[in-house]
C-alpha positions in Angstrom: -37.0 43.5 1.7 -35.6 40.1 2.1 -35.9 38.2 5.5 -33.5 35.4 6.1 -34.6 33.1 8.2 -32.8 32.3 11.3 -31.3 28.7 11.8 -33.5 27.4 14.6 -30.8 25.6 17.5 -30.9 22.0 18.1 -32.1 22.2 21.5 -35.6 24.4 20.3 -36.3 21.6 17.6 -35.8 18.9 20.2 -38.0 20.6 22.6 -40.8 21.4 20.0 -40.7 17.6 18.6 -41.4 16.9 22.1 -38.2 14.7 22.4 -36.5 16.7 25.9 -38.0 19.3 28.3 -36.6 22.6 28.5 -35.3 21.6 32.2 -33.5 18.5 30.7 -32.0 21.5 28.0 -30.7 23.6 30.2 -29.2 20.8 32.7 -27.5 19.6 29.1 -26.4 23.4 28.5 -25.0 23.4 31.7 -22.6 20.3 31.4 -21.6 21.5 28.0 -20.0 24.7 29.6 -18.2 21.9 31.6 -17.0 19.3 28.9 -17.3 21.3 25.8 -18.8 18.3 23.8 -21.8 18.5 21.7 -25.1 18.8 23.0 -26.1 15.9 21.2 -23.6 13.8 22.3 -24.3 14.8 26.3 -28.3 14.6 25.9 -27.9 11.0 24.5 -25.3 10.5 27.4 -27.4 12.0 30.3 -30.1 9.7 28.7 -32.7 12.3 27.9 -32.6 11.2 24.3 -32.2 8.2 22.0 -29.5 8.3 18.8 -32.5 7.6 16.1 -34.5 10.8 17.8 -31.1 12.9 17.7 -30.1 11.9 14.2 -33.4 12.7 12.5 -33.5 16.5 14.5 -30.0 17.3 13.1 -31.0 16.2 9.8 -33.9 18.8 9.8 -32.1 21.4 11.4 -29.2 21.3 8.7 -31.3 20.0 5.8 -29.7 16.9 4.9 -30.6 13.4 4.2 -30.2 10.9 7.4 -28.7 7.3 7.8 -28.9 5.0 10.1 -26.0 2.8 9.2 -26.9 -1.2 9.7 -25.0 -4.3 8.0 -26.3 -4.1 5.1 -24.6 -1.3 4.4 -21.1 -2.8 4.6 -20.2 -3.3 1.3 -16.0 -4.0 0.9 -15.6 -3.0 -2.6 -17.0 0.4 -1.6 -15.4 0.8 1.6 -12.1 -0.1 0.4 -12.3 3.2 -1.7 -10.6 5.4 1.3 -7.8 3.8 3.4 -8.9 2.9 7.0 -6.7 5.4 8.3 -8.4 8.1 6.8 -11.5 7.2 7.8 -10.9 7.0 11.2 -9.1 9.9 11.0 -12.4 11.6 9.2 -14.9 10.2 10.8 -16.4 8.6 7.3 -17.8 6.0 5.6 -18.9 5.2 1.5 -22.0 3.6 1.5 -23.2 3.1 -2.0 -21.6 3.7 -5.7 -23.8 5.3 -8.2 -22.0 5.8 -11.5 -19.3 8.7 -10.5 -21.1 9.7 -7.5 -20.4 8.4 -3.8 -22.7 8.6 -0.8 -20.5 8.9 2.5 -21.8 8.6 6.2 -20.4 11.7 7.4 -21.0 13.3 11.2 -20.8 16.8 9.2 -22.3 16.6 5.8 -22.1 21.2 5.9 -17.7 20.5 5.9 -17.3 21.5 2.2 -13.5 21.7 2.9 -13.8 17.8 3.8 -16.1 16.8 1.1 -13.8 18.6 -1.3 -10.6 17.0 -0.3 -12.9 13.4 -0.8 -14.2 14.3 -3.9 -10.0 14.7 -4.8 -9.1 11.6 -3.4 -12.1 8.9 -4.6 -12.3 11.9 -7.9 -16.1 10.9 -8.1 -18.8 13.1 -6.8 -19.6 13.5 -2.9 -23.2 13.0 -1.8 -22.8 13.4 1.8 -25.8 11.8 4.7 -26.1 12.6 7.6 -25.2 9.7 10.4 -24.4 9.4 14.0 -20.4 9.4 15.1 -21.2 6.8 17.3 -22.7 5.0 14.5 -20.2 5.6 12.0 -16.9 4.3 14.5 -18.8 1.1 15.2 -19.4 0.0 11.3 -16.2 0.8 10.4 -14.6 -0.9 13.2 -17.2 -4.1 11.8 -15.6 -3.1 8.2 -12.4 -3.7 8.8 -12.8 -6.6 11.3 -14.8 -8.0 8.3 -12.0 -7.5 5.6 -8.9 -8.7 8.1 -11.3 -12.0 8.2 -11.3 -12.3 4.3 -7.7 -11.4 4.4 -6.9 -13.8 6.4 -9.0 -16.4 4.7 -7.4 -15.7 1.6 -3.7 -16.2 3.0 -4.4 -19.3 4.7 -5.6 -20.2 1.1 -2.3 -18.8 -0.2 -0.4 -20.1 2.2 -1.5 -23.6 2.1 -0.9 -23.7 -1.6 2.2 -22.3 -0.9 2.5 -25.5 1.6 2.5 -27.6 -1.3 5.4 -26.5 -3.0 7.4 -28.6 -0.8 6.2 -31.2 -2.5 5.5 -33.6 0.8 4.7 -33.3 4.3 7.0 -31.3 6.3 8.4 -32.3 10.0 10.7 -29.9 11.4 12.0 -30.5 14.7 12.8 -27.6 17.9 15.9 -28.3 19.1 16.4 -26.4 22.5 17.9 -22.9 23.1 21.8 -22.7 22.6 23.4 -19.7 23.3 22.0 -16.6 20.9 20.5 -18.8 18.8 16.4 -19.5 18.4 15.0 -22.8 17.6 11.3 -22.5 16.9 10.3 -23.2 13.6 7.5 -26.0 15.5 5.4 -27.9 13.9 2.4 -26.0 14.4 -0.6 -26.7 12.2 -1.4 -23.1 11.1 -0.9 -21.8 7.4 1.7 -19.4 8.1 4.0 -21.8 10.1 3.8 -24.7 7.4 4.1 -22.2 4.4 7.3 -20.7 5.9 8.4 -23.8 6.7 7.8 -25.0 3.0 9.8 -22.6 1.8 13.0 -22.9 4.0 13.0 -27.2 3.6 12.6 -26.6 -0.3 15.6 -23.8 -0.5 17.3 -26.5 2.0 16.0 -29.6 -0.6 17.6 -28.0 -3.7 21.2 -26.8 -2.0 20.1 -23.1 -2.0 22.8 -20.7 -0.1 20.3 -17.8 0.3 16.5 -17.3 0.4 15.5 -13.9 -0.7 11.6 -13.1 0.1 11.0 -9.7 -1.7 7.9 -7.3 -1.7 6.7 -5.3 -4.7 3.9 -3.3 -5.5 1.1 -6.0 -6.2 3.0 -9.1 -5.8 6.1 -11.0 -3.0 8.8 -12.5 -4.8 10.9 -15.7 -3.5 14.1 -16.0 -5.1 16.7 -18.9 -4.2 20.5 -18.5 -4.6 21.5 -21.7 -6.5 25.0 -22.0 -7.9 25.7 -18.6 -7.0 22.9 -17.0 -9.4 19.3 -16.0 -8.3 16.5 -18.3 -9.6 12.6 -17.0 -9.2 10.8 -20.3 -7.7 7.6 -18.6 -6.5 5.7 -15.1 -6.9 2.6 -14.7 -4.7 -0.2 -12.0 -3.7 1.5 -9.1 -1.5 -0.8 -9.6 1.4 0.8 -12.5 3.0 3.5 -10.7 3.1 3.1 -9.7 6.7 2.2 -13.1 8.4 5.6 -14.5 6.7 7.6 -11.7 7.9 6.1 -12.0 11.4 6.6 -15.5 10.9 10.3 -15.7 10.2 10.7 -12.1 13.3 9.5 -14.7 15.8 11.3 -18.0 15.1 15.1 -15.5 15.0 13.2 -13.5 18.3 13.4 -10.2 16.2 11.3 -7.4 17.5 8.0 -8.1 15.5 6.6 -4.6 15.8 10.1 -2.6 14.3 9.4 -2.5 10.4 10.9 0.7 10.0 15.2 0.0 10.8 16.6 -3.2 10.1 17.1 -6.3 12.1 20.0 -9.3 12.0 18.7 -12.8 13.9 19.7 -16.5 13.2 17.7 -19.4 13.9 18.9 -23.3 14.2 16.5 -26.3 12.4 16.5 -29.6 12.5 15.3 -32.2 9.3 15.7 -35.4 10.2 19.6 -36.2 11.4 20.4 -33.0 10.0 21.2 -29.3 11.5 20.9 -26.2 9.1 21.7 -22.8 10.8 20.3 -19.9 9.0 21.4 -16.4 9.2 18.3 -13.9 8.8 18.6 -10.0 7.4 15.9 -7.6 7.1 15.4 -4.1 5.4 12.6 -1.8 4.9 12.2 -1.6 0.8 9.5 1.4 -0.3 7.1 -1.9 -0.9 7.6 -3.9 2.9 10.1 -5.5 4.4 12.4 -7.8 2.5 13.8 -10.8 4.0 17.0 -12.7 3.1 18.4 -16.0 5.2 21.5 -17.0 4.6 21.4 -20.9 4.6 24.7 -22.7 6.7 23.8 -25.9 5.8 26.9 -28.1 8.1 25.4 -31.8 5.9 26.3 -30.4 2.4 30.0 -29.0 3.1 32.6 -31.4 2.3 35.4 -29.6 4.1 38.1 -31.4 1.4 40.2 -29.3 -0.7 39.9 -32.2 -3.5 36.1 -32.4 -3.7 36.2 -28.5 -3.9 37.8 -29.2 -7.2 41.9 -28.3 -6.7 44.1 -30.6 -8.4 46.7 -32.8 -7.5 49.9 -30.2 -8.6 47.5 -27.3 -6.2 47.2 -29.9 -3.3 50.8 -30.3 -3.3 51.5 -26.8 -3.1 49.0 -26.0 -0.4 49.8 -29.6 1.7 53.2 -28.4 1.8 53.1 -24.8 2.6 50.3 -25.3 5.3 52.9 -27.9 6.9 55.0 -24.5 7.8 55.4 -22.9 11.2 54.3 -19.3 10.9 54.1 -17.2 8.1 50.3 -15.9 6.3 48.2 -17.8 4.3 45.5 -15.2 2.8 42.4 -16.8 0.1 41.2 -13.9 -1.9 37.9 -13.5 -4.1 34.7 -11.3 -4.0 31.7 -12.4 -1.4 30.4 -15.7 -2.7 33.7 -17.2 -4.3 33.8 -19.9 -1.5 36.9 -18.4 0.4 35.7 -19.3 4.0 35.4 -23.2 3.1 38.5 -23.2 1.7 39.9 -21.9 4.4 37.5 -24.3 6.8 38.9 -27.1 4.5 42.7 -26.4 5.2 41.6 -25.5 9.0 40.4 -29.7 9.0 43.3 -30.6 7.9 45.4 -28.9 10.6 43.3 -30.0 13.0 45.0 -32.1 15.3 45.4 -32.7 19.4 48.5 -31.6 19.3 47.7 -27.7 18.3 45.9 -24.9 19.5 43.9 -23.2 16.9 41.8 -20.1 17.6 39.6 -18.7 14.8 37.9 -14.8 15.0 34.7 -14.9 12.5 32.1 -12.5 11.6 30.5 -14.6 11.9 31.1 -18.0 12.8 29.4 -19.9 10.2 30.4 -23.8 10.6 31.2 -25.1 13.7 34.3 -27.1 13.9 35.2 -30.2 16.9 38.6 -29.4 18.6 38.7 -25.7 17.1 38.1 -22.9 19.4 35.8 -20.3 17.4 34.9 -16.9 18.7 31.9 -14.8 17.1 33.6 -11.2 16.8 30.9 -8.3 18.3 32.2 -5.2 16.9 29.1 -3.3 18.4 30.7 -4.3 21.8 34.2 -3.7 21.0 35.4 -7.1 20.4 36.8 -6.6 16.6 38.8 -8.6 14.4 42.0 -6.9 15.9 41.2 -7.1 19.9 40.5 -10.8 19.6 43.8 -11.1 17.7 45.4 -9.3 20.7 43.4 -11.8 23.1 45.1 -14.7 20.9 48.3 -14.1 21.2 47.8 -14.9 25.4 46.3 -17.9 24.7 49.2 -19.9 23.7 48.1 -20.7 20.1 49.7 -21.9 17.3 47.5 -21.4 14.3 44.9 -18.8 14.3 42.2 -18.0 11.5 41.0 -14.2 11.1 37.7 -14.1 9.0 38.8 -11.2 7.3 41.7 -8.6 7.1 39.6 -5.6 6.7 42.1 -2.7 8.2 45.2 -1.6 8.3 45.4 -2.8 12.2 44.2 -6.1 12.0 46.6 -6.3 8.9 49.4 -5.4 11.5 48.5 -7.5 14.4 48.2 -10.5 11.7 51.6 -10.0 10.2 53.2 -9.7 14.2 51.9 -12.7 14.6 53.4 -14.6 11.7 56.1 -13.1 12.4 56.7 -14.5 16.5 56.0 -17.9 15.1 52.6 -18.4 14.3 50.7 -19.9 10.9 48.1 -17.4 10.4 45.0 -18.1 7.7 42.8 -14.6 6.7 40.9 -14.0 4.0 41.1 -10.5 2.0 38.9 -9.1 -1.4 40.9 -8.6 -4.1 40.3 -9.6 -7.8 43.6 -11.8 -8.0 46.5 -13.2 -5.8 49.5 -10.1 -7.2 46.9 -7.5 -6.1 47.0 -8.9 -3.0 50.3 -7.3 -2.4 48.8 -3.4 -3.1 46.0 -4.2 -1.0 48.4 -4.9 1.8 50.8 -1.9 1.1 47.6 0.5 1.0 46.7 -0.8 4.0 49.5 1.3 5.1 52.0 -2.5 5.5 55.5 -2.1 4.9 56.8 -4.1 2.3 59.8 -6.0 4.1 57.0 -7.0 6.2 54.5 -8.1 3.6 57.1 -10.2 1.8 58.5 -11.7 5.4 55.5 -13.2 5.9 53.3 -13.9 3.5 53.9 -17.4 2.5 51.1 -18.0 -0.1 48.4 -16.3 -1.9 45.4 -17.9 -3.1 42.7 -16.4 -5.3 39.9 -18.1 -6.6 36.0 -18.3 -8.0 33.0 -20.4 -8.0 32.4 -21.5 -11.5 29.4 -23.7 -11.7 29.0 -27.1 -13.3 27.7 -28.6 -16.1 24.9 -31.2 -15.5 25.8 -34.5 -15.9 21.8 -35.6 -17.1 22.0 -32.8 -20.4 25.6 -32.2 -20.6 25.6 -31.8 -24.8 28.7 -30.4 -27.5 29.5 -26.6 -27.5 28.7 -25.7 -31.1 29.6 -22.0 -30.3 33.2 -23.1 -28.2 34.9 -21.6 -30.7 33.1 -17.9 -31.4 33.8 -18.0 -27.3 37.2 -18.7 -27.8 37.6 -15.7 -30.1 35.8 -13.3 -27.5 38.5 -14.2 -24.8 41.5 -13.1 -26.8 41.9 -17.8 -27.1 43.3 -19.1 -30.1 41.0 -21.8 -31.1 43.5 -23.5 -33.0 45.5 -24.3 -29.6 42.1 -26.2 -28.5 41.1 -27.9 -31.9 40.8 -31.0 -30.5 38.7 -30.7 -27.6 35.4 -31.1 -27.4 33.8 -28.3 -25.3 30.4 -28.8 -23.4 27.5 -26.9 -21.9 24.2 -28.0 -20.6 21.0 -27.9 -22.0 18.7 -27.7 -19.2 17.0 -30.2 -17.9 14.1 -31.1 -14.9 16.9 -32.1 -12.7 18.8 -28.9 -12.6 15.8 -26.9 -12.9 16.6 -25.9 -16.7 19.8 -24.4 -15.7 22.3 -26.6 -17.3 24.3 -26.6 -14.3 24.4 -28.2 -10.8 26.8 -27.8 -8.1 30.1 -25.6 -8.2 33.8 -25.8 -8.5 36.5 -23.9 -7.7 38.8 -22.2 -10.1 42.1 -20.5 -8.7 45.7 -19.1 -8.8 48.4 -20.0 -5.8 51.3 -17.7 -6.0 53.8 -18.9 -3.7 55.6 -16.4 -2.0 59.6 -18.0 -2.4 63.1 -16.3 -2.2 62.5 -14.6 -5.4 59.1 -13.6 -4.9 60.4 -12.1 -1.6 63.1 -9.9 -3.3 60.8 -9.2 -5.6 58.1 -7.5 -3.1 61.0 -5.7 -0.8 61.4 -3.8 -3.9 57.8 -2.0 -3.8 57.0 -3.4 -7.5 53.6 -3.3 -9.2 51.2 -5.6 -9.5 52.2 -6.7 -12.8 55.8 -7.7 -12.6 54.9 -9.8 -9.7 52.1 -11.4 -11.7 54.7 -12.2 -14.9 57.0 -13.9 -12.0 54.8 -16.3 -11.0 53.5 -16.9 -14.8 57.2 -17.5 -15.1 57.1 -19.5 -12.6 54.3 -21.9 -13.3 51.2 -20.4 -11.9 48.5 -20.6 -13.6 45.7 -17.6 -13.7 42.3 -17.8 -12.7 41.3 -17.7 -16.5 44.3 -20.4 -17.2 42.5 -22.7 -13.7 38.9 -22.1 -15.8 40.2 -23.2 -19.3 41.6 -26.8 -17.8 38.1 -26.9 -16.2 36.5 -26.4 -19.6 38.4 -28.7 -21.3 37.9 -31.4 -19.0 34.1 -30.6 -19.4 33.2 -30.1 -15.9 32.5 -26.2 -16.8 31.6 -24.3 -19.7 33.4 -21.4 -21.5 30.3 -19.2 -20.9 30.8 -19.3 -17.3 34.6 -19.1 -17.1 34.6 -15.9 -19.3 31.6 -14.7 -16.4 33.8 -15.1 -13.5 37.3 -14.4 -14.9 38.8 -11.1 -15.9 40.9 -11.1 -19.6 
């Protein structure tokens, strides 16, 4: 006959160690009926009973080894096995590595359902001790307080390295509070402030449009848009990641504790006599959030049509049809083709006492003297087409729409023109004749479209060569060939590219012109519309009648030598 022994209660092995009297037992078993905590817990509590005394009698009564848990045991290699999370959650902590087995404080070393899920996650084998809850919350609370001081040790290490980059000391003015826009970039000492800093005066330095900060798995990227193409300028460890975000959240006063839905701020510096605004996105990736600020930088716009690169026969054209009345003026091109300065540019030019001009942008990205600008808040009603309405009470005379992105505002624009007003809008659309569809599917009637519209203009960014290792094209003419060219019509010229050089970071470019085609919408081109044609036909007519394509505006460019071929056959369609 086999006798099992019965498990002898906590309370008895207490008693017989001598540790509690049977009185202070049953006054324990009394409050337990009460609170429903462990009997442990309450005797320690009541204090009857030390932890030490505790620990040892419930490593006796379940037959397990015991830990008291002191600093030496704080090992970060080891701890950083589980996530913090988890172990809070668990009530754990790994102690020691032994080859492929793992010893782990645990507060119930019997849970073979827990020690099984941990031998899954760590996949090494689970020797579980015996410690104290109490014990076990208060070294892993040292744990992590521990590791977040490494952290941060490390990222001010990071981060001043990253301070460097800049390549010299860095003074940033605040310039005070104006409207919805946040000036605090500071000139505060600490790491994080100086490294963010760093990074905006360099992107600023190097006439960057955009900075993109990026998180991967192991690793943040910073990217800066220059020329219109991304360039890599720095990768760094993920875990400063945070403190930048946080960084960039507080100088836009973002909501520094939302990292789940995205956020839109802007944020005004000053370097020296200059003002940059800077327009701030950010997303949740899979990896962190990724930031991108869009850089308005008012010192490096020359708001001239000329220094934008349009000839003298295109300055005619648009000097004399911007001297009109009324009638629609619409730039065309995909995001990043440079519609909005042109349109700034011929908005300068206009600019005079003796007219009222009202612009609605989205949003208002250069702010002009004499000009009254309005930020459009769609969120709050005020869209493109209700601050057109508001316009036409204001007495104006010119009026700039940022974009004609519906049918509606495409309406209230063309009214406009049409009671004797110069309207300037901007619309996408790959070239000038497919303007005209864009309109009509915008539900426009023809007649109207051709009553107003007074000139088209489509154009793209093409970058250009530098001047320091501009060199001879010896493949001009396998490029040619590619884009349909006879070579033979261009054996004389000498086609150039850039080499690449320190001072356009091994690009072979620096800086941007614009190429373009201005159909002017005349008498013909008006019949020509009323009659509901396609796109083609009214391209041919203004071939015929002198324009010349995007492609034709990029050629002259090349030839000249102030692009390449490789980068008019990237922005130009055959």
């Amino acid at each position: 006959m086999v006798v099992v022994k019965r498990r002898q209660g906590i309370g008895e092995i207490l008693i017989e160690k001598n540790l509690i009297t049977r009185a202070s037992l049953e006054e324990a078993l009394e409050e337990q009926k009460k609170t429903k905590e462990k009997l442990g817990e309450i005797l320690i509590k009541m204090g009857y009973l030390d932890g030490e005394n505790m620990l040892d009698a419930l490593g006796e009564q379940n037959r397990v080894k015991v830990k008291v848990i002191d600093e030496k045991d704080l090992k970060l290699d080891v701890l950083s096995i589980l996530p913090e999370g988890y172990m809070r959650e668990k009530v754990v902590l790994p102690l020691r590595i032994n080859g492929k087995k793992l010893m782990i404080a645990m507060e119930n070393p019997k849970d073979t359902f827990l020690i099984d899920e941990l031998q899954m996650k760590t996949n090494m084998i689970i020797k579980p001790v015996l410690a104290m809850k109490t014990n076990i919350i208060e070294y892993l609370e040292r744990y992590i307080h521990k590791k977040d001081l490494k952290t941060e040790t490390q990222t001010d290490s990071v981060l001043e390295e990253l301070n460097k980059f800049a390549e010299e000391d860095i003074e940033i003015e605040d310039i005070s509070k104006d409207e919805d826009i946040v000036t605090s970039l500071g000139s505060d000492s600490a790491p994080v402030v100086k490294g963010v800093n760093a990074i905006i005066v360099k992107a600023v330095k190097l006439q960057a449009s955009d900075i993109h900060i990026e998180p991967y798995e192991k690793e943040i990227r910073i990217r800066y848009r220059l020329d219109g193409l991304l360039i890599t300028v720095k990768k760094m460890p993920k875990h400063i990641m945070n403190a930048i975000v946080s960084r960039i959240k507080i100088m836009c006063d973002l909501d520094i504790s939302e990292k789940r839905l995205p956020q839109d701020g802007r944020f005004r510096i000053k370097m020296g006599d200059r003002q940059v605004d800077f327009r701030v996105s950010t997303l949740k990736t899979i990896h962190g959030e990724k930031v991108v600020m869009r850089i308005l930088d008012r010192g490096s716009v020359q708001l001239d049509l000329a220094s934008l690169g349009y000839d003298e026969k295109a300055l005619e054209t648009i000097n004399r049809i911007i001297k009109d009345p009324y009638g629609i003026i619409l730039v065309t091109g995909p995001t990043g083709s440079g519609k909005s300065t042109t349109l700034y540019s011929i908005l300068d030019k206009l600019n005079e006492e003796h007219v009222n001009i009202s612009t609605a942008e989205d949003p208002v990205e250069y702010e002009l003297e004499g000009i009254n600008q309005v930020q459009c808040r769609p969120d709050i009603g005020l869209t493109f087409a209700a601050t057109l309405r508001s316009f036409l009470r204001q007495d104006p005379d010119i009026i700039m729409v940022g974009e004609i992105r519906d049918g509606e505002t495409a309406e209230i624009s063309i009214k406009a023109a049409l009671t004797g007003h110069l309207v300037l809008s901007t619309l996408h659309t790959n070239d000038s004749s497919a303007t005209i569809h864009r309109l009509l599917n915008m539900g426009v009637e023809a007649f109207l479209i051709s009553a107003s519209v007074s000139m088209i203009i489509a154009q793209r960014l093409v970058r250009k060569i530098c001047p320091h290792c501009i060199e001879t094209d010896d493949e001009a003419n396998k490029k040619l060939l590619a884009m349909g060219i006879n070579k033979d019509d261009y054996r004389d010229v000498d086609f150039k590219i850039g080499a690449g050089c320190s001072k356009c970071n091994n690009t072979g470019y620096k800086g941007r012109s614009v190429i373009y085609e201005i159909l002017e919408v005349d008498d013909e081109m008006k019949n020509l519309i009323s009659e509901t044609t396609t796109s083609i036909e009214i391209k041919d007519l203004a071939i015929k009648k002198g324009m010349d394509t995007l492609r034709d505006s990029g050629i002259k460019k090349a030839v000249l030598g102030v692009t390449s071929l490789d980068e008019v056959m990237r922005v130009t369609l055959s």
